[in-house]
N, C-alpha and C positions, 0 to 999 in steps of 0.2 A: 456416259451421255455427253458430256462436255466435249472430249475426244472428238467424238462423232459431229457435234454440231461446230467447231475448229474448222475437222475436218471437209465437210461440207459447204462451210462459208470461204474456206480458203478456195478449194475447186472451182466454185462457184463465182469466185470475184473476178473469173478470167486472164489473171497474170498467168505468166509464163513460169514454170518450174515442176509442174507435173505433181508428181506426189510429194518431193521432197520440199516445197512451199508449205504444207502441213506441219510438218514437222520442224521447221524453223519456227513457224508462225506457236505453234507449242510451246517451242524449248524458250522461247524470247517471252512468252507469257508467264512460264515458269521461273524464266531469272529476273521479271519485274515482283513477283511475289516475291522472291528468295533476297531482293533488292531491300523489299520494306521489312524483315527481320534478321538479315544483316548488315549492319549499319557500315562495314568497312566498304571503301569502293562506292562507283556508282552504279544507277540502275544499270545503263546501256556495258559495265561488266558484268552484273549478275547476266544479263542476258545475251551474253558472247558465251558467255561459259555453257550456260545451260543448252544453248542451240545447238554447243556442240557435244556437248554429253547426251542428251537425244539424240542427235544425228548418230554419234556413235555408237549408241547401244539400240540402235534401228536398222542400222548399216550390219554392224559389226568387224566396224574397221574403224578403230578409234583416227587414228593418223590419216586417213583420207579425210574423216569427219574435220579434222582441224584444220588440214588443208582444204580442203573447202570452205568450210566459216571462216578461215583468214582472205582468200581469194574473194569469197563475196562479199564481205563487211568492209575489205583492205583496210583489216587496221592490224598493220605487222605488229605494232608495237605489243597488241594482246598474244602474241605467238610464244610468250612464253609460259602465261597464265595456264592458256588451255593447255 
């Protein structure tokens, strides 16, 4: 249900990105969770990571997934993380 209604409001808000805007907008909600119970790092890492772990296991190209989340986020410096 959550999914769906992401899904929905992402489409919906008109930015440009198609469907892969969901999916970011997911994985970036999922690494603020994963932010507030692990305390290493900060949020805006939990949610590099996880955008690109979603992307990846959405895609099923983990290595485009990363090269992508590095190219959109440009923060080379997490290119080793993911």
């Amino acid at each position: 249900i959550v999914k769906a209604v992401i899904w929905s409001f992402s489409l919906g808000s008109g930015t440009s990105g198609g469907v892969l805007a969901p999916l970011l907008m997911i994985g970036g909600a999922l690494g603020a969770l994963e932010a507030h119970l692990i305390p290493v790092g900060g949020s805006g890492f939990w949610a590099l990571i996880s955008m690109g772990a979603v992307l990846a296991g959405t895609l099923g190209a983990p290595l485009t997934a990363i090269v992508f989340v590095v190219e959109v986020t440009r923060a080379l410096n997490a290119l080793l993380p993911l």
